[in-house]
N, C-alpha and C positions, 0 to 999 in steps of 0.2 A: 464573409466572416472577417472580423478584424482582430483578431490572432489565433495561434496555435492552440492555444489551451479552451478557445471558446467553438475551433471546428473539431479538437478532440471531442470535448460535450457531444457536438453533433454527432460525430461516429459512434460515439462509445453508443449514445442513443439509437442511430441506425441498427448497430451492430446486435441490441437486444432485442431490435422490433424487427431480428430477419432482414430486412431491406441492404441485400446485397448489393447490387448496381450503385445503389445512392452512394452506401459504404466505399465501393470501389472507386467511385469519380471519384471522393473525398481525396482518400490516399494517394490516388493522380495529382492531386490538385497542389496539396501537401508536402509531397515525400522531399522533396529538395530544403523546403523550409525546416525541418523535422530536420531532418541529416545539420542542416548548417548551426541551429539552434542547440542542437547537443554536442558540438563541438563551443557555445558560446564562451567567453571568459567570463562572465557572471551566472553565479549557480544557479541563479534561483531559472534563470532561462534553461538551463541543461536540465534543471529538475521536471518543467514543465514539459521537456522534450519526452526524458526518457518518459514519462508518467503516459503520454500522451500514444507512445508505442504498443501499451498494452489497451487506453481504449480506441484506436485504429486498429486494434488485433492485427498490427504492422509481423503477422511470423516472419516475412525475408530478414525483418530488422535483428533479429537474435544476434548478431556477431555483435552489433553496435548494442546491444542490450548488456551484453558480457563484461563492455566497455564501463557502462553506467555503476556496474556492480562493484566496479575498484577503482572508480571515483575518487577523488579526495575529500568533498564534500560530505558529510552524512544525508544531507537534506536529498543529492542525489543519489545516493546508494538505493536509499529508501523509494525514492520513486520509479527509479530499476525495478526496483522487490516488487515493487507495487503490480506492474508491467508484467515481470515476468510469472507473479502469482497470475492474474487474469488470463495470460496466455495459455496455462500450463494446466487450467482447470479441466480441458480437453484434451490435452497433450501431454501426458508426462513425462515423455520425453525429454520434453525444456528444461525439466526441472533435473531431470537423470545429466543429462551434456554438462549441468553448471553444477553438480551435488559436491564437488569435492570444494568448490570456491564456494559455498553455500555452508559446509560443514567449518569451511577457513572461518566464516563471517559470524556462524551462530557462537564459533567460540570464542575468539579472539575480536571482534570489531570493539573498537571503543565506545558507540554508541549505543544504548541497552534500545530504544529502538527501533533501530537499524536491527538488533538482534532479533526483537522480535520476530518480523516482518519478515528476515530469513527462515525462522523456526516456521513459520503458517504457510511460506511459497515450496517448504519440503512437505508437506502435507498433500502437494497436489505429484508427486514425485513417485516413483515402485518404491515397496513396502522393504525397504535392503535392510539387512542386520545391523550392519555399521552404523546407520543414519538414526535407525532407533536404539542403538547403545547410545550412541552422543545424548541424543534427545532425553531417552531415561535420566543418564549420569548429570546431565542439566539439570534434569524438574529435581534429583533429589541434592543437589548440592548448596545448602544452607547459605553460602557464601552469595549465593549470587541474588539479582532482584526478585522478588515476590511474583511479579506479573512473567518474568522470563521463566522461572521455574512452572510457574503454571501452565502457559501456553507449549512449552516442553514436553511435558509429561502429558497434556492433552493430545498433542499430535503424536506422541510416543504411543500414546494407547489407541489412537485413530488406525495408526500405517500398521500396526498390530492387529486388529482387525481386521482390516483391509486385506493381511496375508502375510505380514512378516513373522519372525520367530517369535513364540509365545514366549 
């Protein structure tokens, strides 16, 4: 493989077609490169890092994913989000350990979306009251973008069904 984001492909591919073993050499093979490149000084390398954690389904990496999420970059935050959505579609967990820095991001990030991208990664999260108050008070606040107010109120009405307060 001649870089990160082309053995990520591989994995992420692995990783849908079952082929665990394969999956596993990969992130052997990787993990050191992965760690060095998300610490890089040019972002667009840290983006490809973090992004590449979620298709490696790298779970040990969650601390350094945490890291990705308060980035100074948007382009990296987003590919945190990205990572930690993929992760977290079986895990909700993931999504629960990071909800309050998650709830930080959907309201306050500067980047609308960066915002998105946290609103869709709390969808894979438990159904909390809190998360779907924010979410609600998003989709109906005039003030804010069109596309953020929608995918708000979408997953507002999702984690509602799902099992939170009607």
């Amino acid at each position: 493989m001649s870089s990160l984001a082309d053995a990520a492909a591989q994995a992420d591919a692995f990783a849908e077609g079952g082929s665990e073993r394969e999956l596993s050499q990969l992130r052997a093979q990787w993990d050191d490169e992965l760690e060095a490149q998300a610490r890089a000084p040019d972002f667009r390398e840290r983006a490809v890092a973090y992004r590449a954690i979620g298709q490696f389904r790298f779970r040990t990496k969650r601390e350094l994913l945490r890291r990705g999420l308060e980035d100074e970059s948007p382009a990296v935050r987003g590919s945190a989000l990205l990572a930690l959505e993929k992760l977290s579609r079986d895990h909700p967990g993931d999504v629960n350990d990071v909800r309050s820095l998650l709830h930080e991001i959907v309201a306050r990030d500067g980047n609308e979306a960066v915002r998105r991208l946290a609103v869709v990664a709390l969808k894979n999260g438990s159904a909390r009251p809190d998360t779907i108050q924010i979410l609600r008070s998003l989709g109906e606040d005039d003030e804010q973008p069109r596309e953020l107010r929608e995918a708000a109120a979408k997953v507002a009405q999702f984690l509602r069904r799902k099992g939170g307060p009607k």
